[in-house]
SETORDO-626692 format. One record per residue: x, y, z of N, C-alpha, C, O in turn; residue in three letters; residue number from 1; chain. Coordinates in Angstrom, 1 decimal. Atoms other than C-alpha are relative to their C-alpha. Example, Ala and Ser with C-alpha at 12.3 -4.5 7.8 and 13.67 -1.06 7.14 Angstrom:
% SETORDO-626692
ATOM      nx      ny      nz     cax     cay     caz      cx      cy      cz      ox      oy      oz  residuo  num  cadena
ATOM     0.9    -1.2     0.0    12.3    -4.5     7.8     0.9     1.2     0.0     1.9     1.2     0.7      ala    1       A
ATOM    -0.9    -1.1     0.0    13.7    -1.1     7.1    -0.8     1.1     0.8    -0.3     2.2     0.9      ser    2       A
//
This chain:
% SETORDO-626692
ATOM      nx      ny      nz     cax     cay     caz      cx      cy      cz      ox      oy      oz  residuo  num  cadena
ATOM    -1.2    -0.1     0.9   -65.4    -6.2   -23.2     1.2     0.6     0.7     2.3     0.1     0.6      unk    1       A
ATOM    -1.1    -1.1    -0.8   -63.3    -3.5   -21.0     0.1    -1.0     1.2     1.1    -0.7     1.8      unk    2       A
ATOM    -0.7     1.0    -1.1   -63.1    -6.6   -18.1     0.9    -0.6    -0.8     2.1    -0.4    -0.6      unk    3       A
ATOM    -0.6     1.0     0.4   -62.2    -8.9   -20.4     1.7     0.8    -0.8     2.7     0.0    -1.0      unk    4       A
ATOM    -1.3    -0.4     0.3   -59.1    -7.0   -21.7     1.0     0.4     1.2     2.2     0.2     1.2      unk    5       A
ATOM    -0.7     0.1    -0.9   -58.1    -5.9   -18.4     0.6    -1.4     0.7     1.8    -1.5     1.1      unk    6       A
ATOM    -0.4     1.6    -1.1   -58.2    -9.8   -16.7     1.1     0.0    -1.5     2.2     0.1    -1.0      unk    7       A
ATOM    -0.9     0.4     0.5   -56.1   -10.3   -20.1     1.2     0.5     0.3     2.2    -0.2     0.1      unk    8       A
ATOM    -1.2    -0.7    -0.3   -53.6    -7.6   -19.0     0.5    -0.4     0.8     1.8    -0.5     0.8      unk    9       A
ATOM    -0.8     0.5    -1.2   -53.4    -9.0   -15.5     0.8    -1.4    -0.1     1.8    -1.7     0.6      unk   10       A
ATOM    -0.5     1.0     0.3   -52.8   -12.4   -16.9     1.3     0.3    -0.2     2.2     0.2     0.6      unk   11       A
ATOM    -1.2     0.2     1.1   -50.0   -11.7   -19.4     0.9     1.2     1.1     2.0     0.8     1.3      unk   12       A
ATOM    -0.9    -0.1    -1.3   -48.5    -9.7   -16.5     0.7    -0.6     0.8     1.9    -0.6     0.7      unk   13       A
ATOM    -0.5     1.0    -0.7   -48.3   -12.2   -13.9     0.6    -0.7    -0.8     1.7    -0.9    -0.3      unk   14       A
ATOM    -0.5     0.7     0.7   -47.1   -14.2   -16.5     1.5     0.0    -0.2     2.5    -0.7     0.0      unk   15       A
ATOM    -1.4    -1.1     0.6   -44.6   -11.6   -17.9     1.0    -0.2     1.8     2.1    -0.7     1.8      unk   16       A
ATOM    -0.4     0.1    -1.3   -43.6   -11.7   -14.1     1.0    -1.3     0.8     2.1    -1.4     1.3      unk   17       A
ATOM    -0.3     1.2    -0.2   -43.4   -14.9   -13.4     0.9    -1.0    -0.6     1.5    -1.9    -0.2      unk   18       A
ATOM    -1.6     0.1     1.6   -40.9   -15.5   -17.0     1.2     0.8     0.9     2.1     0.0     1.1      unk   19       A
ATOM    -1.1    -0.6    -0.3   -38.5   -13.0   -15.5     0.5     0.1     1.1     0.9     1.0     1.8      unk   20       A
ATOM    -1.1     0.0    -1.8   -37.1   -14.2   -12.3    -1.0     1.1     1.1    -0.5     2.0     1.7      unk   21       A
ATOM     1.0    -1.1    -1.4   -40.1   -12.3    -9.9     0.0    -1.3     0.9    -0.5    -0.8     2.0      unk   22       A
ATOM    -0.3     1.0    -0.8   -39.6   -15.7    -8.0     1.0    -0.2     0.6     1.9     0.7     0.3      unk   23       A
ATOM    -1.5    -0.1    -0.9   -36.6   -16.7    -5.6     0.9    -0.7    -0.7     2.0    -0.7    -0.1      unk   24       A
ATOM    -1.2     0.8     1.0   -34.4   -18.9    -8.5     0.9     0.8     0.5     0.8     1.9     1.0      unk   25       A
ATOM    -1.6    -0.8    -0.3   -30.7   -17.9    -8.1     0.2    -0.1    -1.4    -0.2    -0.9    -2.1      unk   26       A
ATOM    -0.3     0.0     1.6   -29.3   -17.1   -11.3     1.3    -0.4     0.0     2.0     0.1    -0.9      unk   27       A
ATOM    -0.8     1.2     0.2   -26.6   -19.5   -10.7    -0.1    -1.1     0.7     0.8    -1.7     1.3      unk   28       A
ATOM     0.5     1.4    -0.1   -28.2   -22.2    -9.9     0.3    -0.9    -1.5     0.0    -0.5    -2.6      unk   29       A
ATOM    -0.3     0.4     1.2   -26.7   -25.2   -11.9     1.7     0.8    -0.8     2.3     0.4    -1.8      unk   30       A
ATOM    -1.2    -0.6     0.4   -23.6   -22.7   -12.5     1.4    -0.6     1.0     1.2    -1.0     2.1      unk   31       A
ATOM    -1.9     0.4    -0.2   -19.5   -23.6   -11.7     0.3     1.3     0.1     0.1     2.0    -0.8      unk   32       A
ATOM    -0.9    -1.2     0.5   -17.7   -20.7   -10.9     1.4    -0.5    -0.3     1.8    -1.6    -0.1      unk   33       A
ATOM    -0.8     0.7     0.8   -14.6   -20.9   -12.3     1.5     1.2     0.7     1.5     2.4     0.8      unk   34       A
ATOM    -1.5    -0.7    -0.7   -10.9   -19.7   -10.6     0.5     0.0    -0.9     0.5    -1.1    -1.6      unk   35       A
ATOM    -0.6     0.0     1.2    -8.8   -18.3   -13.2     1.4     0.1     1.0     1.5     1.0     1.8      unk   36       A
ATOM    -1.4    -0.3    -0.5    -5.0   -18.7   -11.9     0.7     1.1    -0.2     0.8     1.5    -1.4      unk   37       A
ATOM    -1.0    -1.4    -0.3    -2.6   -15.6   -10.8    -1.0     1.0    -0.5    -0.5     2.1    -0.8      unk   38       A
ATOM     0.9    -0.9    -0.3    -5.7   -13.8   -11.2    -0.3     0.9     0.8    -0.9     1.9     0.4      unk   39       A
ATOM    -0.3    -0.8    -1.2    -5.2   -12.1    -8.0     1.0     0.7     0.2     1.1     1.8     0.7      unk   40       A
ATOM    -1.4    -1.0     0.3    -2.1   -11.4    -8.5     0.1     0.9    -1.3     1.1     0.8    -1.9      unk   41       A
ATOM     0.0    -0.6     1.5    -2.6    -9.3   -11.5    -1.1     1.3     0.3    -1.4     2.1    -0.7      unk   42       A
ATOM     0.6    -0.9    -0.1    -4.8    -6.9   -10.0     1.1     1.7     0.8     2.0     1.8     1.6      unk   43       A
ATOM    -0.9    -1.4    -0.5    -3.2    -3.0    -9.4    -0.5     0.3     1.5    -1.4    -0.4     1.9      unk   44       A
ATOM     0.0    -0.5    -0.5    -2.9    -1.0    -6.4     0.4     1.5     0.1     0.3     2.2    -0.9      unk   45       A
ATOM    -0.6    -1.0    -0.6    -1.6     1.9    -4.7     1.2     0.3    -0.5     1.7     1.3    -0.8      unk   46       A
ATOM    -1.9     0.0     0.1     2.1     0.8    -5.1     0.6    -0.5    -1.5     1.7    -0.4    -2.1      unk   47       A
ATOM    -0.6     0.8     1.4     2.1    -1.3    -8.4    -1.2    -0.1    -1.3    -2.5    -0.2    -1.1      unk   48       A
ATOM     0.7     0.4     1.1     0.6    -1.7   -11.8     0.5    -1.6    -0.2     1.6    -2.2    -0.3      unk   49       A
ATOM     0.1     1.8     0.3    -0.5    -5.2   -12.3    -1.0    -0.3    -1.3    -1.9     0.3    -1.8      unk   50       A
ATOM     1.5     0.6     1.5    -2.3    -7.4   -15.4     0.4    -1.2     0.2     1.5    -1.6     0.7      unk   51       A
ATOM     0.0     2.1     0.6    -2.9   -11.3   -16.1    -0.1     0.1    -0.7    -0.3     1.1    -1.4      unk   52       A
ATOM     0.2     0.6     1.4    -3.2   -13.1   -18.6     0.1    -1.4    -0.5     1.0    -2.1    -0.1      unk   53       A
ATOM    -0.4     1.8     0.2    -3.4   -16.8   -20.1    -0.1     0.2    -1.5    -0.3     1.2    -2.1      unk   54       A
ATOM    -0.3     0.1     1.5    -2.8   -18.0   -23.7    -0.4    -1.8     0.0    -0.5    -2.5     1.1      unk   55       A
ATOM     0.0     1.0     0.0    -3.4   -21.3   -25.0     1.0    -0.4    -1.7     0.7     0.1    -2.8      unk   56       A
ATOM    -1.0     0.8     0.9    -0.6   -23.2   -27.4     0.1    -1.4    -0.1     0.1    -2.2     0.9      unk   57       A
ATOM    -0.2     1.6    -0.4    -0.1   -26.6   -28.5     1.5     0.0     0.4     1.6    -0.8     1.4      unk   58       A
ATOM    -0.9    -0.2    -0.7     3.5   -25.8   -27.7     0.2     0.8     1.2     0.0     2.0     1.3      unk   59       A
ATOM     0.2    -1.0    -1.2     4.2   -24.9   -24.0     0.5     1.3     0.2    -0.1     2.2     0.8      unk   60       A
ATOM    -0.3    -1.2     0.2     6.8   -22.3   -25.1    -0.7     0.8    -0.3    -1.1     1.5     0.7      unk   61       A
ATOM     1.1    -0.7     0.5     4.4   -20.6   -27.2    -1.0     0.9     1.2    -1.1     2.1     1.3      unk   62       A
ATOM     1.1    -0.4    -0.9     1.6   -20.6   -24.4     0.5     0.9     1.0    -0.2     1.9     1.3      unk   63       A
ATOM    -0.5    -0.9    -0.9     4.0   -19.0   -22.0     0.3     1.6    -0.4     0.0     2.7     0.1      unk   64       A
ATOM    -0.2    -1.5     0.7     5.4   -16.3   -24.5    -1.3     0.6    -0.2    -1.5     1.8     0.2      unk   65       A
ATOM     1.0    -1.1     0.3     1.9   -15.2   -25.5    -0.4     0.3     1.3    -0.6     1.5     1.3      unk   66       A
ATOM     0.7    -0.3    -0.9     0.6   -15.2   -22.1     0.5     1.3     0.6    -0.1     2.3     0.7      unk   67       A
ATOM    -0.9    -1.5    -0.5     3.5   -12.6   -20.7     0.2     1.2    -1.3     1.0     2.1    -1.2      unk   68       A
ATOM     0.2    -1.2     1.2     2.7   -10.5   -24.2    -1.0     0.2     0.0    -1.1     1.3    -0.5      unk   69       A
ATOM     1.5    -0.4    -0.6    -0.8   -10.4   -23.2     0.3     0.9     1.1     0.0     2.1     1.1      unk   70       A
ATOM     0.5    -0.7    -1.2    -0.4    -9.5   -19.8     0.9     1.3     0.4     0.8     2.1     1.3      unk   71       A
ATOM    -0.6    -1.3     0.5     2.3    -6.8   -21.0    -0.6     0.7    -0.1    -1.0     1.5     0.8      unk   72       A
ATOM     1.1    -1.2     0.4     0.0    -4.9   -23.0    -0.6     0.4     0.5    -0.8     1.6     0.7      unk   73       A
ATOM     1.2    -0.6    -1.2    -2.8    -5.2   -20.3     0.9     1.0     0.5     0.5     2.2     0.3      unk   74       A
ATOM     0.0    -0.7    -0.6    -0.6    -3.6   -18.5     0.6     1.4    -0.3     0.8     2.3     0.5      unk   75       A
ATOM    -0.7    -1.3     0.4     1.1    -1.0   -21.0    -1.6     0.7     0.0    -1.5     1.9     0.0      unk   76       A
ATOM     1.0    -0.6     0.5    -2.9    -0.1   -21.5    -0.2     0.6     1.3    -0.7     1.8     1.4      unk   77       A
ATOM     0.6    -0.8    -1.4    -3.5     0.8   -17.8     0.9     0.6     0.2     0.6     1.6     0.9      unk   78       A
ATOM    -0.8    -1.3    -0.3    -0.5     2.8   -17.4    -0.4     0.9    -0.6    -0.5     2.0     0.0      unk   79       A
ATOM     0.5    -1.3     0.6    -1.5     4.8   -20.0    -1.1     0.8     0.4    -1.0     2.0     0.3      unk   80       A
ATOM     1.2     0.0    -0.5    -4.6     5.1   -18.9     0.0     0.8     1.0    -0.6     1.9     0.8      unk   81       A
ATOM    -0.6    -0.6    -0.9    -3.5     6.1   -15.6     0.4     1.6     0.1    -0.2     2.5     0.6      unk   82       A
ATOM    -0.6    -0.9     0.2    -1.0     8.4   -16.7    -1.0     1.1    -1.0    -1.1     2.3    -0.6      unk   83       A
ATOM     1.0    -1.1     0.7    -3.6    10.1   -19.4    -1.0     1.1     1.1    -1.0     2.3     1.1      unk   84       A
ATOM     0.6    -0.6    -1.0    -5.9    10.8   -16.5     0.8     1.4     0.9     0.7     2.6     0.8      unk   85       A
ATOM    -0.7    -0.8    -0.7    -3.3    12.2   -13.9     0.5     0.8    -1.0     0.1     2.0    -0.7      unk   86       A
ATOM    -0.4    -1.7     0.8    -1.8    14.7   -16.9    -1.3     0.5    -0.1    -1.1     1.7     0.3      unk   87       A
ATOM     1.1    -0.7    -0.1    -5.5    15.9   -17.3     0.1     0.5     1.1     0.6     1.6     1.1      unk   88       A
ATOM    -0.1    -0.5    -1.2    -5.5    16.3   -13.7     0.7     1.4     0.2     0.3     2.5     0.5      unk   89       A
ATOM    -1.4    -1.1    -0.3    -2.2    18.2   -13.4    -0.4     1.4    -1.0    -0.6     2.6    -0.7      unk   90       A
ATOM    -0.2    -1.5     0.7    -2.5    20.2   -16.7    -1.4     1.0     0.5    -1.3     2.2     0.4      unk   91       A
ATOM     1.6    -0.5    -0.3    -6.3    21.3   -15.5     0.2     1.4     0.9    -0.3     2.5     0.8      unk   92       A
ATOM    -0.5    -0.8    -1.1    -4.5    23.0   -12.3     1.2     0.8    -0.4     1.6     1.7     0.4      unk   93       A
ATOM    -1.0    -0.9     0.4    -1.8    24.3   -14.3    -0.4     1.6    -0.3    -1.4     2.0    -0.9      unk   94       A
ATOM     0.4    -1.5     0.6    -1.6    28.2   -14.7     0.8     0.4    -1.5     0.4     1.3    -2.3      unk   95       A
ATOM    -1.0    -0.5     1.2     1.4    28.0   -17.5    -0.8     0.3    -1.3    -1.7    -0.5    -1.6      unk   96       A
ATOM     0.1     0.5     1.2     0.8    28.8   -20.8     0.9    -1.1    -0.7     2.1    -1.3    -0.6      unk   97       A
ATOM    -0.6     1.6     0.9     1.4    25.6   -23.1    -0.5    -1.2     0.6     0.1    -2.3     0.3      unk   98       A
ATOM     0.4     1.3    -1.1    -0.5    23.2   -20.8    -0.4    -1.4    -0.9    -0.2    -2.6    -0.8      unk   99       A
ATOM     0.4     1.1     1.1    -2.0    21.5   -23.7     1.5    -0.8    -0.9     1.7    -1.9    -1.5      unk  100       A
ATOM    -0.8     0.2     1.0     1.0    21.4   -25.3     1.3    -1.2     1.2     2.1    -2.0     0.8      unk  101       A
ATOM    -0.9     0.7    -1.1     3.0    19.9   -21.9    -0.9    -1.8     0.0    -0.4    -3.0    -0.2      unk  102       A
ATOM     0.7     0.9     0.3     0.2    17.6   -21.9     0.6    -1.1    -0.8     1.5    -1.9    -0.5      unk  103       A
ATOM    -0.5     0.9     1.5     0.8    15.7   -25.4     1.4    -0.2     0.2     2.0    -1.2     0.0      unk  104       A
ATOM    -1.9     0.5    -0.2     4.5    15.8   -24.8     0.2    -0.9     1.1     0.7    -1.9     0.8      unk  105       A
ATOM     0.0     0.6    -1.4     4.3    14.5   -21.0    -0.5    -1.3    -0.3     0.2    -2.2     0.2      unk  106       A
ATOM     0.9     0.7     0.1     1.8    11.9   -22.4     1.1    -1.4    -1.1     1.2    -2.6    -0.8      unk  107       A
ATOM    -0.5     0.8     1.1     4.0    10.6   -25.8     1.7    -0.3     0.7     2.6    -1.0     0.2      unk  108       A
ATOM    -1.4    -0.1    -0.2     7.3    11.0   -23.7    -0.5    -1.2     1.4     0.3    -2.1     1.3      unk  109       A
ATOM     0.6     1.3    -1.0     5.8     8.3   -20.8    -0.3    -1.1    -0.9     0.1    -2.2    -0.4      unk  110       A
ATOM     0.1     1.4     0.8     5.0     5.9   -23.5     0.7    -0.1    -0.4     0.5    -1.3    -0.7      unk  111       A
ATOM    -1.0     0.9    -0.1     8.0     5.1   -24.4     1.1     0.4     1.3     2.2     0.6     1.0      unk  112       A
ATOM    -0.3     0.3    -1.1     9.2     5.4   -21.2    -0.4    -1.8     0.6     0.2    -2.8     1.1      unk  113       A
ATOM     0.8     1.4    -0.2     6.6     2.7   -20.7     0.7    -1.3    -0.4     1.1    -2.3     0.3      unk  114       A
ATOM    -0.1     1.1     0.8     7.7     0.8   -23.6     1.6    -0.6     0.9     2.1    -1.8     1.2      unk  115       A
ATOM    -1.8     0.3    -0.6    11.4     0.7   -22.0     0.0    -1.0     0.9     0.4    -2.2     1.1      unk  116       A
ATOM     0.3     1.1    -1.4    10.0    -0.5   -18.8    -0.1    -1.2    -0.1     0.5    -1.9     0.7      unk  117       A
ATOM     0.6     1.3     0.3     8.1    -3.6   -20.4     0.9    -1.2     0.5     0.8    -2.1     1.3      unk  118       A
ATOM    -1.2     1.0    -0.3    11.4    -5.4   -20.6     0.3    -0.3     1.1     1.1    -1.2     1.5      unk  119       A
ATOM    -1.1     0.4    -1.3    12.1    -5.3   -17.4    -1.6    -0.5     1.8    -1.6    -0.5     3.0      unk  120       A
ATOM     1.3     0.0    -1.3     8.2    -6.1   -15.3     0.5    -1.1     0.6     1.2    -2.0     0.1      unk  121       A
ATOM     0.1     1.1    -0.9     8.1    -8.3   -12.9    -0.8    -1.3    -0.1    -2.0    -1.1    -0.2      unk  122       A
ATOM     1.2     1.0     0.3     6.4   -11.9   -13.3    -0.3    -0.3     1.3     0.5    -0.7     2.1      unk  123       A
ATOM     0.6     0.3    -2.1     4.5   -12.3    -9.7    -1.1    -1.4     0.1    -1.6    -1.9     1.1      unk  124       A
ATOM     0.7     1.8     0.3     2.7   -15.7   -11.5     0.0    -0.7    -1.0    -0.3    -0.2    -2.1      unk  125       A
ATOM     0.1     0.8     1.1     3.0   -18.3   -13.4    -0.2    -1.7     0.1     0.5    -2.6     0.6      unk  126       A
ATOM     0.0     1.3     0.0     1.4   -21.3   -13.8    -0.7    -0.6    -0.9    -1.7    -0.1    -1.3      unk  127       A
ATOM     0.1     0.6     1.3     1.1   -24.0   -16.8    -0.9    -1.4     0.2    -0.7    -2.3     1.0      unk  128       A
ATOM     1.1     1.3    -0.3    -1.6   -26.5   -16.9     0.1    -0.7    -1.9     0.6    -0.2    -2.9      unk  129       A
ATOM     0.1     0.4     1.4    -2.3   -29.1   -20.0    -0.8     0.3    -0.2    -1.6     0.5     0.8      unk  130       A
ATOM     1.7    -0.8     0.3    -5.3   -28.0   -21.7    -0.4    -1.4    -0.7     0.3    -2.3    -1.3      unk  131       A
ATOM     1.1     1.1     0.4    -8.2   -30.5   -22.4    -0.1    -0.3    -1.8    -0.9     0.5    -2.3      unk  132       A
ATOM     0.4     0.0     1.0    -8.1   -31.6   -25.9     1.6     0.3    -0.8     1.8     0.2    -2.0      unk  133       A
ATOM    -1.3     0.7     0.2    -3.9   -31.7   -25.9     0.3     1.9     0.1    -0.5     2.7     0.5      unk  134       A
ATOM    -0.2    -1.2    -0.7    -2.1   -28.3   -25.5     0.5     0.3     1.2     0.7    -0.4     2.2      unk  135       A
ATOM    -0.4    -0.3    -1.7    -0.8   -26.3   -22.9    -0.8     1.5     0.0    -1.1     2.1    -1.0      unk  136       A
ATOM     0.6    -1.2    -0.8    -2.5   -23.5   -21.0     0.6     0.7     0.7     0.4     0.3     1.8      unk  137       A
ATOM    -0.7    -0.5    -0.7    -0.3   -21.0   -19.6    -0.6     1.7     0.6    -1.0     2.6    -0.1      unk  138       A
ATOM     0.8    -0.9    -0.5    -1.5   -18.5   -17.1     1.2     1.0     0.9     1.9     0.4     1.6      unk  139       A
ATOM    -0.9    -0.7    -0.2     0.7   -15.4   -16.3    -0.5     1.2     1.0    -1.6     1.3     0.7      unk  140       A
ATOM    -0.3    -1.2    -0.7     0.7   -12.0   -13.6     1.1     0.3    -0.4     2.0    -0.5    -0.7      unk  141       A
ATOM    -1.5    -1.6     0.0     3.3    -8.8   -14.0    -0.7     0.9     0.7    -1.9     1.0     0.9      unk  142       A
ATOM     0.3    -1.3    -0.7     3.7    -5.8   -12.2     1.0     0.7     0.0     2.1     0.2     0.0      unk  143       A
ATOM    -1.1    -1.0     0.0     5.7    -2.9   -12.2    -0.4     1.4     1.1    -1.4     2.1     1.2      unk  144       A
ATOM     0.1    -0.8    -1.4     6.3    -0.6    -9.2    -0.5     1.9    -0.8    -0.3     2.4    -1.9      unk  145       A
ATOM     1.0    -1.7    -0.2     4.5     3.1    -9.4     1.7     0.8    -0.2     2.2     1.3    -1.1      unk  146       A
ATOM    -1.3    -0.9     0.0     8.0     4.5    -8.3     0.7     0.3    -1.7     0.8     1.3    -2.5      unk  147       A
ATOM    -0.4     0.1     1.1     9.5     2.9   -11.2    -0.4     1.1    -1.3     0.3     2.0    -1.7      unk  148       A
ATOM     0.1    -1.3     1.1     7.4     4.8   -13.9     0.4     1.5     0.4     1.0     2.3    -0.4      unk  149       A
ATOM     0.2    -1.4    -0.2     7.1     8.0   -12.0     1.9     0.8    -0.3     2.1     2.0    -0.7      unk  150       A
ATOM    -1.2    -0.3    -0.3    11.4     8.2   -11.7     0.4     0.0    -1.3     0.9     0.9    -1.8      unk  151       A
ATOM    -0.6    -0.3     1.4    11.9     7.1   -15.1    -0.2     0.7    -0.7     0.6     1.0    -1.6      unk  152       A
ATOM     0.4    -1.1     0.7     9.4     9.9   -16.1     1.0     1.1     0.6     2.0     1.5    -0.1      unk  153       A
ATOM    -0.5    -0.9    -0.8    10.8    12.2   -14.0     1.7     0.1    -1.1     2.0     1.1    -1.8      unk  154       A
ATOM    -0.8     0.4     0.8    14.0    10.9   -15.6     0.5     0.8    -1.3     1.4     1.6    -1.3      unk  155       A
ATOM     0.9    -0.5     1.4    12.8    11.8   -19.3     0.0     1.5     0.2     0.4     2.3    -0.6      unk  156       A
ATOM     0.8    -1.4     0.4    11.6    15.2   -18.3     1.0     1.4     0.2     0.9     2.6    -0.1      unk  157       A
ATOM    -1.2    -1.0    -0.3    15.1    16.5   -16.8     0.8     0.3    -1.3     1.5     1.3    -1.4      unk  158       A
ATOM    -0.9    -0.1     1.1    16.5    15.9   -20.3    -0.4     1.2    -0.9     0.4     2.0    -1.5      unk  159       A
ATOM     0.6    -1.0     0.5    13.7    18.2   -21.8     0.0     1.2     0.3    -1.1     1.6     0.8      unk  160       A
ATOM     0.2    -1.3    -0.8    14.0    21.2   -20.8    -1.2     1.1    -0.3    -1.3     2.0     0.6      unk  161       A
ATOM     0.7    -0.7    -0.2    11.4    22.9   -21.8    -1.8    -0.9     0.6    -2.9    -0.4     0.4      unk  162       A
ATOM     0.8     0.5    -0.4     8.9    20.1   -20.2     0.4     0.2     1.3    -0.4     0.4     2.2      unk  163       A
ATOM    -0.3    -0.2    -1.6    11.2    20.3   -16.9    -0.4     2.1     0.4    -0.5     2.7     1.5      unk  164       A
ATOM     0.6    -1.6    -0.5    10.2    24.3   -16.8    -1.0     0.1     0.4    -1.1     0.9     1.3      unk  165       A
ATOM     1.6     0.1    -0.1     6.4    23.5   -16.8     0.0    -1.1     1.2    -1.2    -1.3     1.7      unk  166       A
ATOM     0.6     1.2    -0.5     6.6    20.4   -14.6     0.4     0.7     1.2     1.3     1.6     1.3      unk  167       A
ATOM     0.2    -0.3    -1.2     5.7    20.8   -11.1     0.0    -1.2     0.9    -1.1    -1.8     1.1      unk  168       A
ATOM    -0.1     1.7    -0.5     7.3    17.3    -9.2    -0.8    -0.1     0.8    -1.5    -1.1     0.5      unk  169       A
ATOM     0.5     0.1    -1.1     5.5    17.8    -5.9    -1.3    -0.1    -0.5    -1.9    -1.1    -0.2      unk  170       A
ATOM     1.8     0.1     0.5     1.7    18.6    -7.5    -0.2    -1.2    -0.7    -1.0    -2.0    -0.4      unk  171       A
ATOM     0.1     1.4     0.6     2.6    15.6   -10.1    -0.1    -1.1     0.6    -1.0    -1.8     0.2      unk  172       A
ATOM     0.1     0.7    -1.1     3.1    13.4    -7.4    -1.0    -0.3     0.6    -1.3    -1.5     0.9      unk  173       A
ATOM     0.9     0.2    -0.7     0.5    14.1    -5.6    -1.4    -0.1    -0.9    -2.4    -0.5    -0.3      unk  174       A
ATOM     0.7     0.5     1.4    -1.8    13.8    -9.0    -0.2    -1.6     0.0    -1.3    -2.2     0.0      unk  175       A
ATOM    -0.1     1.2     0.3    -0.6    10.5    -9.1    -0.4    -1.2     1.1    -0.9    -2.3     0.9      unk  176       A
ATOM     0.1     0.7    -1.2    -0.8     9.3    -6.0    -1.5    -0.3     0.4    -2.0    -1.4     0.7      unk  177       A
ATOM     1.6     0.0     0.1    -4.7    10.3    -5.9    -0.6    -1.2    -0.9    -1.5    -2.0    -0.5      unk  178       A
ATOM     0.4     1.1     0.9    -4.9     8.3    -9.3     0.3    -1.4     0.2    -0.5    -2.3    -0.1      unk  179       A
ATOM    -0.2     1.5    -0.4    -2.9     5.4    -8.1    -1.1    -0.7     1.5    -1.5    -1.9     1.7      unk  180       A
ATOM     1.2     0.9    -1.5    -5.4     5.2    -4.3    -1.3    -0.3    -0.7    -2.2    -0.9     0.0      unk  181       A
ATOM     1.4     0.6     0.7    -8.3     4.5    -6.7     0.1    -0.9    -0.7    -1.0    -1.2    -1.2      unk  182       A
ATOM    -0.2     1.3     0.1    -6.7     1.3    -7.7    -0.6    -0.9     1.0    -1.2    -1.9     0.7      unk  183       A
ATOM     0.1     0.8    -1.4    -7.4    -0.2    -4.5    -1.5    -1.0     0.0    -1.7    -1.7     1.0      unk  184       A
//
């Protein structure tokens, strides 16, 4: 009785085994990969925040507008992002009292900084295909220079004055700079 449950164990093993890819299959075998346009260009670095984006419209206007309001937000979401990080960073090393409080202001006073910027990103792709089934397909890249935000923040913080007493340009900077080489 105690063989016979063992050989059953070794069975439904090898089996179990032999179901879940323990063999050399490729798991895209039979697969397309698929090139999404200005895809490449839409990735960040060091120097720029980038995002893509595509939309589909039966009008081509349409498809275009949503696409560059897509790839806006993508990219208001990773500045913030960004920027959330690097003020953790900075306030962490801060000795001031009020860090928390520099924080949340530095943080809500960048987003619309952000928002200002939107208007003015850069489009680094665009390209409009007809889509299968009638339609248009419009596939979009933006980016906006590192400088950019950091000057317009910078900008912002001279007006404040009691956020330009706590800010430290040189450590900020170099906050940033750390956060932006991990784009790469």
């Amino acid at each position: 009785m105690r063989k016979i449950s063992i050989l059953t164990l070794c069975a439904m093993g090898a089996m179990l085994f032999a179901n879940c890819g323990g063999g050399s299959q490729s798991v895209t075998k039979g697969r397309q990969e698929i090139t999404i346009p200005c895809q490449d260009q839409g990735r960040s670095d060091k120097n720029f925040f980038r995002a893509s984006a595509t939309a589909k419209s039966a009008n081509l206007n349409t498809a275009k507008q949503k696409a560059l309001l897509n790839a806006k937000q993508t990219l208001a979401a990773n500045i913030a992002s960004t920027i959330k990080s690097v003020t953790e960073n900075y306030v962490n090393e801060m000795d001031a009292a009020g860090a928390s409080e520099f924080e949340q202001s530095y943080q809500n006073m960048t987003k619309e900084v952000v928002n200002q910027k939107l208007s003015s990103v850069a489009v680094t792709c665009e390209k409009y295909y007809e889509a299968e089934g009638g339609g248009y397909e419009s596939f979009v890249a933006v980016e906006m220079s590192k400088e950019d935000i950091v000057n317009a923040a910078e900008s912002a913080i001279s007006k404040d004055k009691k956020l330009e007493v706590m800010y430290d340009r040189e450590k900020f900077r170099q906050k940033f700079d750390e956060e932006m080489s991990k784009l790469q």
